[in-house]
Structures are given as C-alpha cells and as structure tokens.
GURODO-262820 format. One record per atom (N, C-alpha, C): atom name; x, y, z. Coordinates in pm, 1 decimal, padded with zeros to 6 digits. Layout:
! residues N
CA|X|Y|Z .
...
END
This chain:
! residues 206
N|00083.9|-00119.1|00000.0 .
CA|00000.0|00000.0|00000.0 .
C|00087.5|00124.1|00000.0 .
N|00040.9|00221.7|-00064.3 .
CA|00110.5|00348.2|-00081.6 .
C|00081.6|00433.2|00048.3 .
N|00162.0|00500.0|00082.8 .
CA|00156.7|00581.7|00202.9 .
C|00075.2|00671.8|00167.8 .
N|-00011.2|00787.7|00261.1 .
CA|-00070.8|00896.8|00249.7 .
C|00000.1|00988.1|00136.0 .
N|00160.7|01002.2|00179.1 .
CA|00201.8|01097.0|00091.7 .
C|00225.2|01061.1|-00057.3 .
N|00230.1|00939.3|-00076.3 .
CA|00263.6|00845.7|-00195.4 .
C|00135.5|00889.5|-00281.2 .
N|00044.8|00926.4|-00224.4 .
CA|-00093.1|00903.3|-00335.3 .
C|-00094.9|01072.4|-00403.7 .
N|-00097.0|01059.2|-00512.2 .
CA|-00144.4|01197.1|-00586.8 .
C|-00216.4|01324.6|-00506.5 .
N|-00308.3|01269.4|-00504.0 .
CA|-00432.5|01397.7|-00442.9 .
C|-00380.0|01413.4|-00312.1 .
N|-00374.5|01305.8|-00192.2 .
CA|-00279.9|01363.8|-00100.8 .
C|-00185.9|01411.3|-00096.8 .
N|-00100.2|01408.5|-00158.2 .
CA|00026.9|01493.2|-00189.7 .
C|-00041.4|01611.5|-00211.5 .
N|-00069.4|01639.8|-00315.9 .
CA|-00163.8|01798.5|-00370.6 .
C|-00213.8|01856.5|-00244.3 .
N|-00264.9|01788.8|-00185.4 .
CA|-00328.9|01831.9|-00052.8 .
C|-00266.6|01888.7|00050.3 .
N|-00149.6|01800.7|00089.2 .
CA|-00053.9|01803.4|00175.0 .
C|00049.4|01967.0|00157.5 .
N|00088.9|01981.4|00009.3 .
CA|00171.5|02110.8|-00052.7 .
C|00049.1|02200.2|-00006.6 .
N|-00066.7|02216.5|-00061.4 .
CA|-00159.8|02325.6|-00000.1 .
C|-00161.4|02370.5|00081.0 .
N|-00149.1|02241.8|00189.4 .
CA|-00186.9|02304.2|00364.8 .
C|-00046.7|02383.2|00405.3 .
N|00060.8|02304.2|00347.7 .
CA|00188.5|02387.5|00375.1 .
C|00141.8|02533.7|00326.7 .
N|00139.3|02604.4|00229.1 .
CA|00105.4|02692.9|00176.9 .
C|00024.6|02819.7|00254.3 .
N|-00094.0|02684.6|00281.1 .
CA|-00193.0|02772.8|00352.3 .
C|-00143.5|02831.0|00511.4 .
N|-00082.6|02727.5|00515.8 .
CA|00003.6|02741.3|00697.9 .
C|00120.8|02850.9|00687.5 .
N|00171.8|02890.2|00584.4 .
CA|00294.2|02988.1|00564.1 .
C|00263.6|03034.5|00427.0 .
N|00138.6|03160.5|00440.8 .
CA|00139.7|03236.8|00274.8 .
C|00262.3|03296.1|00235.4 .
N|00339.7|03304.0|00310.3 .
CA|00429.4|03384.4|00242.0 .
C|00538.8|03332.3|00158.7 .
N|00534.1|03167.0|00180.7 .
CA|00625.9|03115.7|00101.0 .
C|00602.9|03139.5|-00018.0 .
N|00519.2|03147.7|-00091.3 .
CA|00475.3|03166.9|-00288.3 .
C|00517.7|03275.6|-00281.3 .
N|00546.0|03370.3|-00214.1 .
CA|00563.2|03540.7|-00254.9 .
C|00682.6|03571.3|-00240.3 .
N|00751.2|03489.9|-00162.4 .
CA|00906.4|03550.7|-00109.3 .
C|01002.4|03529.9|-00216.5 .
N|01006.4|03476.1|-00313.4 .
CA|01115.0|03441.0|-00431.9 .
C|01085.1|03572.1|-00511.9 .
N|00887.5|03588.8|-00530.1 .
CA|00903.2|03681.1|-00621.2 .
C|00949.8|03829.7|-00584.4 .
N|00945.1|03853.3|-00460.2 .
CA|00977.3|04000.2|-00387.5 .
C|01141.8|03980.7|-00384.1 .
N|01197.4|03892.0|-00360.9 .
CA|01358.0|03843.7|-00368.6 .
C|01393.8|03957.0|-00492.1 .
N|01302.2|03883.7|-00580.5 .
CA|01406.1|03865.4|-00755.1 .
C|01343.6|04040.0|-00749.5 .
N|01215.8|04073.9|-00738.9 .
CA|01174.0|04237.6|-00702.4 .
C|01306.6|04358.9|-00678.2 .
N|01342.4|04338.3|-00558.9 .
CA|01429.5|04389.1|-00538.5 .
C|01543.9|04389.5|-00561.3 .
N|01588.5|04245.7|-00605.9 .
CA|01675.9|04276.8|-00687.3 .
C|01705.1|04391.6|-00814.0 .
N|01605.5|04361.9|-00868.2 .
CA|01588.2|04431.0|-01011.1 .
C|01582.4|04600.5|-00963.3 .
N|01506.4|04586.7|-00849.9 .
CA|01483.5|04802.2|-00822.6 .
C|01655.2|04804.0|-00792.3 .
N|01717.3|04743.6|-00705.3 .
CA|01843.1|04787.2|-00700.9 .
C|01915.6|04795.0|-00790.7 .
N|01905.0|04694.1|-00891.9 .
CA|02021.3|04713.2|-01064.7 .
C|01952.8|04794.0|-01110.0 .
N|01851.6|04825.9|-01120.6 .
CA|01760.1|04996.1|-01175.1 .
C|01840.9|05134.4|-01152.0 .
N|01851.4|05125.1|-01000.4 .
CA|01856.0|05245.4|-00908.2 .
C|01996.7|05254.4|-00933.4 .
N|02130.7|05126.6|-00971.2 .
CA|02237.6|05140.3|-00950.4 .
C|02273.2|05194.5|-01122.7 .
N|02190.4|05132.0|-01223.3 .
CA|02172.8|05183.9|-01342.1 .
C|02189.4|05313.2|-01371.7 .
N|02068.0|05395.3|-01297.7 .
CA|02000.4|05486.3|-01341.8 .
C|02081.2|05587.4|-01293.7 .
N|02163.9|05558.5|-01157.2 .
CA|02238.5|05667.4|-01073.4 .
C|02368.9|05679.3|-01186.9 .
N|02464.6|05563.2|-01268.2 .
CA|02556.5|05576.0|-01323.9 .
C|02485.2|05666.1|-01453.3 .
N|02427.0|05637.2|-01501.1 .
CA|02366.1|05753.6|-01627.3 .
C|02358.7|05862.0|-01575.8 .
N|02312.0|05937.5|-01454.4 .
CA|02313.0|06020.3|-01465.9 .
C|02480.5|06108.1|-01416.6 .
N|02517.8|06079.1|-01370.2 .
CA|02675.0|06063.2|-01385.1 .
C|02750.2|06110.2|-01463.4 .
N|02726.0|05998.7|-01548.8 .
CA|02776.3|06026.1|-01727.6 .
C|02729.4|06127.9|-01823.6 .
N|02603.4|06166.9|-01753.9 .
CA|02555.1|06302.3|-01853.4 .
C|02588.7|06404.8|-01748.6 .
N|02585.6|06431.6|-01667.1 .
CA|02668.8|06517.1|-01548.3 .
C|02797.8|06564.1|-01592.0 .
N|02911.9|06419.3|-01617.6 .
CA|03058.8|06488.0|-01675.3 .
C|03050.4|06545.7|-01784.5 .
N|02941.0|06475.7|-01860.1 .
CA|02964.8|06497.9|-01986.6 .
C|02894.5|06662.7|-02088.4 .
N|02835.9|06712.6|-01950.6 .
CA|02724.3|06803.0|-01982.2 .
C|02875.7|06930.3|-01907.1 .
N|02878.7|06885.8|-01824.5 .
CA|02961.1|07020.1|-01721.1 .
C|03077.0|07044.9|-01808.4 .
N|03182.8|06999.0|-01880.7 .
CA|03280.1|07050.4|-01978.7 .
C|03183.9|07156.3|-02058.4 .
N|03078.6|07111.8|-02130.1 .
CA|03036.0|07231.3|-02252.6 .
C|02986.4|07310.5|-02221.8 .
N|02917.9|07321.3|-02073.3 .
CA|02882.2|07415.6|-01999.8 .
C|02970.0|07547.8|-01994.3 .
N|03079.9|07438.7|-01921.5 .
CA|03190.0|07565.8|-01881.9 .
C|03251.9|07657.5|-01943.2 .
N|03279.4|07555.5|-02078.6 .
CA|03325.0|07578.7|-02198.7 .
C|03255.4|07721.8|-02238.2 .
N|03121.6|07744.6|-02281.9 .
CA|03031.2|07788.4|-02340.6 .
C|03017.9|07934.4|-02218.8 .
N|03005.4|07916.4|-02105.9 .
CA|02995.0|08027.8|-01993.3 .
C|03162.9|08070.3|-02024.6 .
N|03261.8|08016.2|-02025.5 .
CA|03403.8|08081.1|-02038.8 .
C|03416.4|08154.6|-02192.0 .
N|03337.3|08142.7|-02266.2 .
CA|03359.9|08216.0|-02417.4 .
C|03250.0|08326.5|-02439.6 .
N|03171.7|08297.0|-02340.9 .
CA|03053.4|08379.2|-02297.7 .
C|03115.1|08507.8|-02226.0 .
N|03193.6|08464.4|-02135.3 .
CA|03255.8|08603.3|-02035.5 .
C|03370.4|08629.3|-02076.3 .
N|03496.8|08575.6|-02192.0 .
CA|03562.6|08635.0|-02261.0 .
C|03545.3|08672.2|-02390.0 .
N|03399.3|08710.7|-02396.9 .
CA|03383.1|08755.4|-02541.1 .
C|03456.1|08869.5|-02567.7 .
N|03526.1|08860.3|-02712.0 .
CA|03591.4|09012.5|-02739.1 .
C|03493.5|09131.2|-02775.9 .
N|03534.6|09227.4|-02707.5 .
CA|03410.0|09349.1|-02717.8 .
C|03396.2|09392.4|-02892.3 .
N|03307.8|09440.1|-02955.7 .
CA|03265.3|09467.9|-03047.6 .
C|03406.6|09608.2|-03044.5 .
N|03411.2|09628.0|-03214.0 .
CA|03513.4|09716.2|-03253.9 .
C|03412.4|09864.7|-03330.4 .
N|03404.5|09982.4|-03246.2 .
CA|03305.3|10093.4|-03286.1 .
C|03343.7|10075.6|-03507.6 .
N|03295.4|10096.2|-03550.1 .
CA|03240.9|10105.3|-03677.2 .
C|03329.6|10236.1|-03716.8 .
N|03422.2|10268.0|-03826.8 .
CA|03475.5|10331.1|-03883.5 .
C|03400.8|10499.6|-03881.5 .
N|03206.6|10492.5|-03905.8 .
CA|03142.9|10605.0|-03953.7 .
C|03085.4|10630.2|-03805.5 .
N|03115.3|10732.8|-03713.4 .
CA|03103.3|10756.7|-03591.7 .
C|02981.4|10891.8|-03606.2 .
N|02902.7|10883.9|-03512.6 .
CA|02877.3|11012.3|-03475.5 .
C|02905.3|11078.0|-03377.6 .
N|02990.0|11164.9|-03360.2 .
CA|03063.6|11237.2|-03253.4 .
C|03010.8|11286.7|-03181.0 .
N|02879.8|11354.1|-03186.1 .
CA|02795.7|11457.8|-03129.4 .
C|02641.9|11519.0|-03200.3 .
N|02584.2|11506.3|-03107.9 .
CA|02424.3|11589.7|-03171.1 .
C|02405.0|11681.1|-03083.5 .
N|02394.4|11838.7|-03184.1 .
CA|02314.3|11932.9|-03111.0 .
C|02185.5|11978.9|-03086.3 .
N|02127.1|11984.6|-03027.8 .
CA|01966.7|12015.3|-03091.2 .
C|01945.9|12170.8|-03040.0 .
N|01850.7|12237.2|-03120.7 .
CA|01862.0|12386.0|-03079.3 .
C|01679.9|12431.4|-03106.0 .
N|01642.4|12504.2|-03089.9 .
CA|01668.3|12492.8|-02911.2 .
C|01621.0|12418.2|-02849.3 .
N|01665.3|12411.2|-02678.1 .
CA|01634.5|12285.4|-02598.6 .
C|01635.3|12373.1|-02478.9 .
N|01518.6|12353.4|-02408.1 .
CA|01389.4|12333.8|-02453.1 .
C|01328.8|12379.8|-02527.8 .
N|01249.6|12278.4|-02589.5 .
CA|01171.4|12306.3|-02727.5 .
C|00990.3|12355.4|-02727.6 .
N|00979.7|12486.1|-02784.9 .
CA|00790.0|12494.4|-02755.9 .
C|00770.9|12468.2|-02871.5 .
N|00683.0|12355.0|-02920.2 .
CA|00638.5|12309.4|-03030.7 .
C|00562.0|12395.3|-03152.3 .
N|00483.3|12487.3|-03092.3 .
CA|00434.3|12583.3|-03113.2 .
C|00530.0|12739.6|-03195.3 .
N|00630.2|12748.2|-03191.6 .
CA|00710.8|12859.0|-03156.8 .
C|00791.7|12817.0|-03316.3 .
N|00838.5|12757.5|-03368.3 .
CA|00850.3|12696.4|-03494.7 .
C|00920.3|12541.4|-03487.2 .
N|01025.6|12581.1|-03538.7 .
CA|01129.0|12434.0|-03590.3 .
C|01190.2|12370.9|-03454.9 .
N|01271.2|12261.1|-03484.3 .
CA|01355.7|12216.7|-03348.0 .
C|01459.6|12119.8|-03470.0 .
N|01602.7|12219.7|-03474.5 .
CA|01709.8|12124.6|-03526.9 .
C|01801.9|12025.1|-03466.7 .
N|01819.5|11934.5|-03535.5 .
CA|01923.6|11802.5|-03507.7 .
C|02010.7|11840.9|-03555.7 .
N|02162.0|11867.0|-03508.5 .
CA|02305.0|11912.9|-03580.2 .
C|02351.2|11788.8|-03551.1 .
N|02438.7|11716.0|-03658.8 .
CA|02499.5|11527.4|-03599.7 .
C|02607.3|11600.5|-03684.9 .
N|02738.2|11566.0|-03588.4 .
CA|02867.5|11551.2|-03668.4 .
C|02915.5|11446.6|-03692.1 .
N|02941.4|11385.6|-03779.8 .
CA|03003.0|11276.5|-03804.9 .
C|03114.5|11270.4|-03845.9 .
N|03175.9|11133.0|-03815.2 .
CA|03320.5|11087.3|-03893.3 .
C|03320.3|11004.1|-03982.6 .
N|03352.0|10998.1|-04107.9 .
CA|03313.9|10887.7|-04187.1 .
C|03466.7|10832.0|-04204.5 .
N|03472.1|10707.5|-04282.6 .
CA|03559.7|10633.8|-04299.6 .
C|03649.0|10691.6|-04374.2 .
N|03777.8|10653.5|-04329.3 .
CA|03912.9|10697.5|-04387.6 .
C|03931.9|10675.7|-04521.2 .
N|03849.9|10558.0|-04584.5 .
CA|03884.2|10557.8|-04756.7 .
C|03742.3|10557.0|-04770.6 .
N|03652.2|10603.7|-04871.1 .
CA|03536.4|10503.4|-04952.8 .
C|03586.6|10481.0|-05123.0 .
N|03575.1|10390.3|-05148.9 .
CA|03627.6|10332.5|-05283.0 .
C|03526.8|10399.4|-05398.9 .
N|03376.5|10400.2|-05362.7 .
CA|03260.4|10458.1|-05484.2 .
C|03202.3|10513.1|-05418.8 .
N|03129.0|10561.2|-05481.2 .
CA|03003.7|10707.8|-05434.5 .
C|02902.8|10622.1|-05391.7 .
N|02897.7|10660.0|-05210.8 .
CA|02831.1|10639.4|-05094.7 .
C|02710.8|10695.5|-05054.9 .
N|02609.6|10653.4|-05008.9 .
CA|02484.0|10729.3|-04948.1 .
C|02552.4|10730.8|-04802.0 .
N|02490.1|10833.6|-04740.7 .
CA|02470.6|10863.2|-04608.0 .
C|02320.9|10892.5|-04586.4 .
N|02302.0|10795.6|-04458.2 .
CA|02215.3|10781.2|-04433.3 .
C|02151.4|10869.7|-04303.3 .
N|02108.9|10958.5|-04262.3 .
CA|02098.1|10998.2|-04089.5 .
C|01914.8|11009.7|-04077.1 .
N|01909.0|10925.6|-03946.1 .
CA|01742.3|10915.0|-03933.4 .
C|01730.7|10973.5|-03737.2 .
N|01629.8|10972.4|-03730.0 .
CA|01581.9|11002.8|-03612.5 .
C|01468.8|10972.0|-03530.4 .
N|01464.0|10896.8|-03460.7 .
CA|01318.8|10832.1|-03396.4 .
C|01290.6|10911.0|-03241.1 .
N|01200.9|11030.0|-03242.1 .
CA|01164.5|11096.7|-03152.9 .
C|01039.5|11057.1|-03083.4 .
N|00974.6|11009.4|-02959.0 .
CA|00918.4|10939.9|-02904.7 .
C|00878.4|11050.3|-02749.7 .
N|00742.8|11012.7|-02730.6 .
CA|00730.3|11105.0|-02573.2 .
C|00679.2|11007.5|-02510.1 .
N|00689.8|11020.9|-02390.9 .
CA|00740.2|10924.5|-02272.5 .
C|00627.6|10806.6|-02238.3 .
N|00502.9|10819.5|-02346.8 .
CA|00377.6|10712.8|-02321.3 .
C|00426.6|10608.1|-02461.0 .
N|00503.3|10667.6|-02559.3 .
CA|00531.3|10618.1|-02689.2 .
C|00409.7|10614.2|-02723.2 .
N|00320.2|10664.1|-02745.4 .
CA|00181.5|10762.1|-02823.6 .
C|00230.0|10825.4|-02868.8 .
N|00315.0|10934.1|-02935.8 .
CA|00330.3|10988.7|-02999.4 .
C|00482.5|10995.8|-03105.9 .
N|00514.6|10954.7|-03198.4 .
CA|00612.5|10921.8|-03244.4 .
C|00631.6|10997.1|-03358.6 .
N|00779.8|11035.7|-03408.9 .
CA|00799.1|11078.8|-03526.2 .
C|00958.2|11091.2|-03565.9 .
N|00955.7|11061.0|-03676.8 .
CA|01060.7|10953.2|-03777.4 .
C|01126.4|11079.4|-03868.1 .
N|01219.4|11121.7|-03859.0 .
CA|01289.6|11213.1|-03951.1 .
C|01448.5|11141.0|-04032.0 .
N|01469.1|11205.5|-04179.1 .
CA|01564.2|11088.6|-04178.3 .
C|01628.0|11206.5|-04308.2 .
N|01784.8|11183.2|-04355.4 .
CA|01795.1|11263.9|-04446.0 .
C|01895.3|11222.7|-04481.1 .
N|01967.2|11193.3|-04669.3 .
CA|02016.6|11116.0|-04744.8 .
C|02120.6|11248.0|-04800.9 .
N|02239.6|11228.7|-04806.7 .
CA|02369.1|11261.9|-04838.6 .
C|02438.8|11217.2|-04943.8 .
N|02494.2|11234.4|-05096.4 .
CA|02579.3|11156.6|-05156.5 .
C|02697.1|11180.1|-05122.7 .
N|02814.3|11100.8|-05099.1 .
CA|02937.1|11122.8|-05069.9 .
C|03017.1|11049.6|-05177.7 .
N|03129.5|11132.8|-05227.8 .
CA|03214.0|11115.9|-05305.0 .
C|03333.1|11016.3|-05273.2 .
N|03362.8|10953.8|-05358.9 .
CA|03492.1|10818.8|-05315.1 .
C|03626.5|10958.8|-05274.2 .
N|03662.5|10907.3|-05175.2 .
CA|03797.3|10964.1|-05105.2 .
C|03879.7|10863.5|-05087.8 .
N|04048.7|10904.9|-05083.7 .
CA|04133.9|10764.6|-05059.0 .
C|04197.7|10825.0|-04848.8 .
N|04242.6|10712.3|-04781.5 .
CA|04274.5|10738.4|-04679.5 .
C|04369.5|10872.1|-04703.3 .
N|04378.2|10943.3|-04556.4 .
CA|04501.8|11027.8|-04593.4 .
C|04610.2|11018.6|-04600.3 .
N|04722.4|11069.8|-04611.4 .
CA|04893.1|10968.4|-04633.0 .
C|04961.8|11065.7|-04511.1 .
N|04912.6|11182.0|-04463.8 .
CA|04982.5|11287.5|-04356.7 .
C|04901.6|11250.6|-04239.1 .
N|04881.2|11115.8|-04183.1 .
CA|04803.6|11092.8|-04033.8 .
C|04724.8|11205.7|-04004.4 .
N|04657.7|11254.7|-04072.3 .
CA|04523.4|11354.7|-04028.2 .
C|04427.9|11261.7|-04033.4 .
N|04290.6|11315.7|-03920.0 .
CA|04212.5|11261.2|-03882.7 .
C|04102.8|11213.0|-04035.3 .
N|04032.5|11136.2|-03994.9 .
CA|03932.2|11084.5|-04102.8 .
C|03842.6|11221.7|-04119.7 .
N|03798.2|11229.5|-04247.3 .
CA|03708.8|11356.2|-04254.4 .
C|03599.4|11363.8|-04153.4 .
N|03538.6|11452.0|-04179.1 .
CA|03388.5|11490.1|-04078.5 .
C|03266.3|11566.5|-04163.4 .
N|03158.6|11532.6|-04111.2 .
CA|03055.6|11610.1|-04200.2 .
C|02953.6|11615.3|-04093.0 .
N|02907.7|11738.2|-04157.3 .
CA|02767.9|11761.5|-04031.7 .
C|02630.4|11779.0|-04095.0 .
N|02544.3|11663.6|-04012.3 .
CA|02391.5|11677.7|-04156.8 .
C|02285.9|11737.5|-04000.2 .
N|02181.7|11786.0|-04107.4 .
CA|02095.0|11866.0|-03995.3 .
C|01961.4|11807.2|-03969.1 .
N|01922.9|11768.1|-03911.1 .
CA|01812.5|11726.8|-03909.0 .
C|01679.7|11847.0|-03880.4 .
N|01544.0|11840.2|-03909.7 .
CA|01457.8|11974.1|-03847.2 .
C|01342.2|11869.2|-03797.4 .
N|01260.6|11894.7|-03720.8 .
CA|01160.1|11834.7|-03696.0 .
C|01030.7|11971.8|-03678.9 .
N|00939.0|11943.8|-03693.6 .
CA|00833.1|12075.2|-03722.3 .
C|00755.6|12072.8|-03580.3 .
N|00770.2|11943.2|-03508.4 .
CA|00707.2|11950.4|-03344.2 .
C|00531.8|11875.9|-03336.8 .
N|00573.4|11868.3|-03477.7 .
CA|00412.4|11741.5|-03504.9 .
C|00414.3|11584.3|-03470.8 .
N|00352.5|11516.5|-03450.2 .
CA|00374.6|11341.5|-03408.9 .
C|00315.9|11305.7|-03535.5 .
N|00352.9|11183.4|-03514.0 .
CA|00301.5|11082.0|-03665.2 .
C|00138.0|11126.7|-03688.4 .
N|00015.9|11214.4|-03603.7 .
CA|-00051.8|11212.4|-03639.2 .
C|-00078.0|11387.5|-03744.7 .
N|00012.1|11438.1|-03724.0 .
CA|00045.2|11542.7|-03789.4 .
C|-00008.1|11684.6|-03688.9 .
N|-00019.7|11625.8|-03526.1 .
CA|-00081.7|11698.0|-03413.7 .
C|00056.7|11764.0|-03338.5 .
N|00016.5|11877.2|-03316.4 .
CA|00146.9|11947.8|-03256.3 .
C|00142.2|11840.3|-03097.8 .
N|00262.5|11797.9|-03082.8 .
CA|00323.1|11731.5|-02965.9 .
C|00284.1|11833.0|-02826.9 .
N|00249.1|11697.4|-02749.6 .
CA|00245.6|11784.7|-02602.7 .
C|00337.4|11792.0|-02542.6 .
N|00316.7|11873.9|-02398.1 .
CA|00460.9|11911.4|-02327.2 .
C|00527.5|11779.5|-02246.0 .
N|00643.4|11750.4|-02219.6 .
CA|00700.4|11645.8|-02154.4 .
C|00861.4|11669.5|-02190.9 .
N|00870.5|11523.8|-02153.1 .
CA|01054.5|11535.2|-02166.5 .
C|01058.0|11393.7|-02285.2 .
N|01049.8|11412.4|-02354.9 .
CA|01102.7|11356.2|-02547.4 .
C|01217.2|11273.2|-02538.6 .
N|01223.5|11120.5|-02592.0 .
CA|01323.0|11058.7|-02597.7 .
C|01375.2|11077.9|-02757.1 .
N|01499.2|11064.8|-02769.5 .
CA|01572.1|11082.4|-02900.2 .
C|01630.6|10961.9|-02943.9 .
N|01662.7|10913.1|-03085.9 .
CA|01747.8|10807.7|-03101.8 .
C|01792.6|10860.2|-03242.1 .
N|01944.3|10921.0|-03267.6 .
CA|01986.6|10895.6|-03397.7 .
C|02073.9|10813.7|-03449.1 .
N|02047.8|10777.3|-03585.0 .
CA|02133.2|10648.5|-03627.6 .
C|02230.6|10716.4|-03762.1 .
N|02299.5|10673.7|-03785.1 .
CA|02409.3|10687.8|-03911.0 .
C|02392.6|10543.9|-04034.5 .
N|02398.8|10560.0|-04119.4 .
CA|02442.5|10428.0|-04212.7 .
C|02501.0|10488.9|-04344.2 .
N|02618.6|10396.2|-04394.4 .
CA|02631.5|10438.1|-04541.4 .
C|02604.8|10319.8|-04612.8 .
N|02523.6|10367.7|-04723.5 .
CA|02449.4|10339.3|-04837.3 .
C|02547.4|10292.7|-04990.3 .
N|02529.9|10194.5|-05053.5 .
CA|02601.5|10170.8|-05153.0 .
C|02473.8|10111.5|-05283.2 .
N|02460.7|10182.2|-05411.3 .
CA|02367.1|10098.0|-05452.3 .
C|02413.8|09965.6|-05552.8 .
N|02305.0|09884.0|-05589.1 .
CA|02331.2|09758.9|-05594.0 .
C|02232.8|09756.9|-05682.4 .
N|02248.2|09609.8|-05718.6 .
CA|02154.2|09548.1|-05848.9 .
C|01995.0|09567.5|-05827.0 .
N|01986.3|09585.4|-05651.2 .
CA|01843.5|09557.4|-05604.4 .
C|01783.6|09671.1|-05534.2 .
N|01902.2|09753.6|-05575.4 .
CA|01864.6|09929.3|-05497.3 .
C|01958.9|09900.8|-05408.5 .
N|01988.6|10040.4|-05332.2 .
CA|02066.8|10048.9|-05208.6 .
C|02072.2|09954.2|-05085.6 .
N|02213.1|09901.9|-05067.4 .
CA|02235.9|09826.1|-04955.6 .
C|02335.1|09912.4|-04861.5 .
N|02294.9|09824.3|-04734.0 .
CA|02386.1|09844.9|-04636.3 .
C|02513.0|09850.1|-04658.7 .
N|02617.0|09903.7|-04613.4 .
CA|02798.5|09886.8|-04607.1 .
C|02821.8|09896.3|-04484.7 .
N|02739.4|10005.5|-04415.5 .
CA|02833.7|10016.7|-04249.7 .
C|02729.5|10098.4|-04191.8 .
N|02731.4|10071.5|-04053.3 .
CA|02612.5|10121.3|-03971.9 .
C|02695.8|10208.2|-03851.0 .
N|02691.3|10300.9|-03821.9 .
CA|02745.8|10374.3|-03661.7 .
C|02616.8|10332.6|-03584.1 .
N|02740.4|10358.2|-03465.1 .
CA|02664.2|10334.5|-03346.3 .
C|02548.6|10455.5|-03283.9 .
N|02458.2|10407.1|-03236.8 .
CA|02364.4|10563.0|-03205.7 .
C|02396.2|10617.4|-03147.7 .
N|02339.4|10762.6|-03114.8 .
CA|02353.0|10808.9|-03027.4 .
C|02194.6|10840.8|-02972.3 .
N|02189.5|10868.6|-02844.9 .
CA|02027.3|10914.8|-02788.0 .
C|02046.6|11023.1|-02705.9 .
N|01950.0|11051.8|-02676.8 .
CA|01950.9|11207.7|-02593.0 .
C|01780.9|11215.0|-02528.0 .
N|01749.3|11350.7|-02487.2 .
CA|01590.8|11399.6|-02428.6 .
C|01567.0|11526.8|-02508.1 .
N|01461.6|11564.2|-02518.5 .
CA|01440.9|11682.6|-02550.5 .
C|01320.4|11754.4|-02454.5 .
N|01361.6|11828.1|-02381.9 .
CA|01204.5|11915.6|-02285.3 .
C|01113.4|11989.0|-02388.6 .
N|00950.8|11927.1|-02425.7 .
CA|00901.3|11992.7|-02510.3 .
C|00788.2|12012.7|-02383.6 .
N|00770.1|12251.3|-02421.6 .
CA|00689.3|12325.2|-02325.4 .
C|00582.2|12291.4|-02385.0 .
END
C-alpha cells in the first residue's frame, strides 16, 4: 500500500496546507528577484546620470568661459561724434527744433556712398512718435597719407514739433534716437555697407 504521501491527491493536498500554513512562502522568491531588479535599476540609473553630469559640465563651462571672454565689439569706422539740438527746450508751437549730428566717416570710400541719418523721436507714453531721416551723396575719397584725422561732415536734421498724427506734440521730456548708415547701390537698390553706433539724448518739449 502506498503511504498517504505516496498518493497523488494527497500529496496535492498536503503542498496546499503547507502553503496555507505559511502564505508567504509563494511570494518571497518573487519580492527576492523584485528587489533585486529596483536595485540594478537604481544602480543603473544613478551611473547615467553621472555620465551626462561629466559629460554636460565641460560644454557648460566651456560655453559660460567664451561667454565672459567675449571680445568686445570694434566701434564702426562712420562715428557720430555729437548731436546738437537747438533749441532745448523746445515749444512746439514757436517753430522748428534742429538736429546738428557731426560725423566721422571712414578713412577711404572706394565709390560714391549714401549717407544715411534718421531720427526716432518718441514722448514718454510712446503715443506719440515721429521719424525724420535725411540722405547725403558722398564722393569716393582715398585714406590720408599725412596721419590727419578721417574727414567729418555735419547733416541737420529739423523736426516741425508734429507726431506721426500730424498733431502738434504735447509738453514732456522727449526721448531721441539717432542712427548713421552708409548706403552703396546695388543690383536691387541700395544696400547696407556700415552702420554707426547711435547716439540718444531727451528733448524738454513746453
């Protein structure tokens, strides 16, 4: 005769009650191999980020160090030295208000150059705006050979004290911006060659 445990279904029976007497045996292999795996995850995931850490902080530095030794920009050959405006303070009412710009232009021009001089006058809500601008031909010159300074020219600007709506301007304190450019023409009309740097100012309009 076969023993209790010898017979099929008792056996089956017998593994159950074990089971049932200690649930935790079916679960403990799979929480084993569980944690295993979160730890090769966690030990994974920590070396990647690591590797993009070294690998990120060189171009960083790189990029911030070429950032703070950038070489400063070199002022532009066609300077404007100075703007006068007359008079200041200005009553809109009373007539004109001139822009005097002296400029320096470049030591050689090779062909006959535009000069460009504009003006963007603005009061302090920027509601009221107005755009003045005035075109120069300049003749080809060669550098000088006796170290004298680059030539100079002075263009005038007028403004009549009207805003873009053609309304005499109210009283305040007026922002200024003038610009310089020389002009070269081309197959497609006039292009750029060289731009000066602005200059800005205020104007008190009574």
């Amino acid at each position: 005769m076969l023993s209790p445990l010898h017979r099929p279904t008792d056996r089956a029976l017998f593994i159950l009650g074990v089971f049932a007497c200690n649930p935790m045996t079916i679960y403990q292999p799979s929480i084993m191999l569980n944690s295993k795996v979160a730890t090769w995850i966690g030990i994974t995931s920590w070396l990647l980020l690591c590797t993009a850490l070294l690998l990120w902080s060189p171009s960083f530095a790189t990029a911030k160090s070429k950032h703070k030794h950038k070489a400063p920009r070199h002022e532009p050959e066609l300077k404007i030295l100075e703007v006068t405006l007359s008079p200041n303070p200005y009553t809109a009412s009373s007539g004109s208000l001139e822009f005097s710009a002296l400029l320096q232009l470049p030591k050689k021009l090779e062909e006959p150059t535009i000069l460009e001089v504009t003006s963007l006058i603005t009061s302090p809500s920027k509601s009221s705006l107005r755009f003045l601008s005035t075109r120069t031909t300049l003749e080809p010159h060669q550098a000088p050979t006796d170290g004298s300074s680059p030539p100079n020219i002075s263009v005038m600007l007028t403004w009549d004290g009207l805003d873009q709506h053609k309304t005499t301007a109210g009283a305040g304190l007026y922002h200024f911006e003038v610009k310089a450019k020389l002009l070269t023409n081309g197959e497609k009309g006039p292009r750029t060659q060289m731009v000066g740097w602005p200059k800005r100012g205020t104007i008190e309009v009574k």
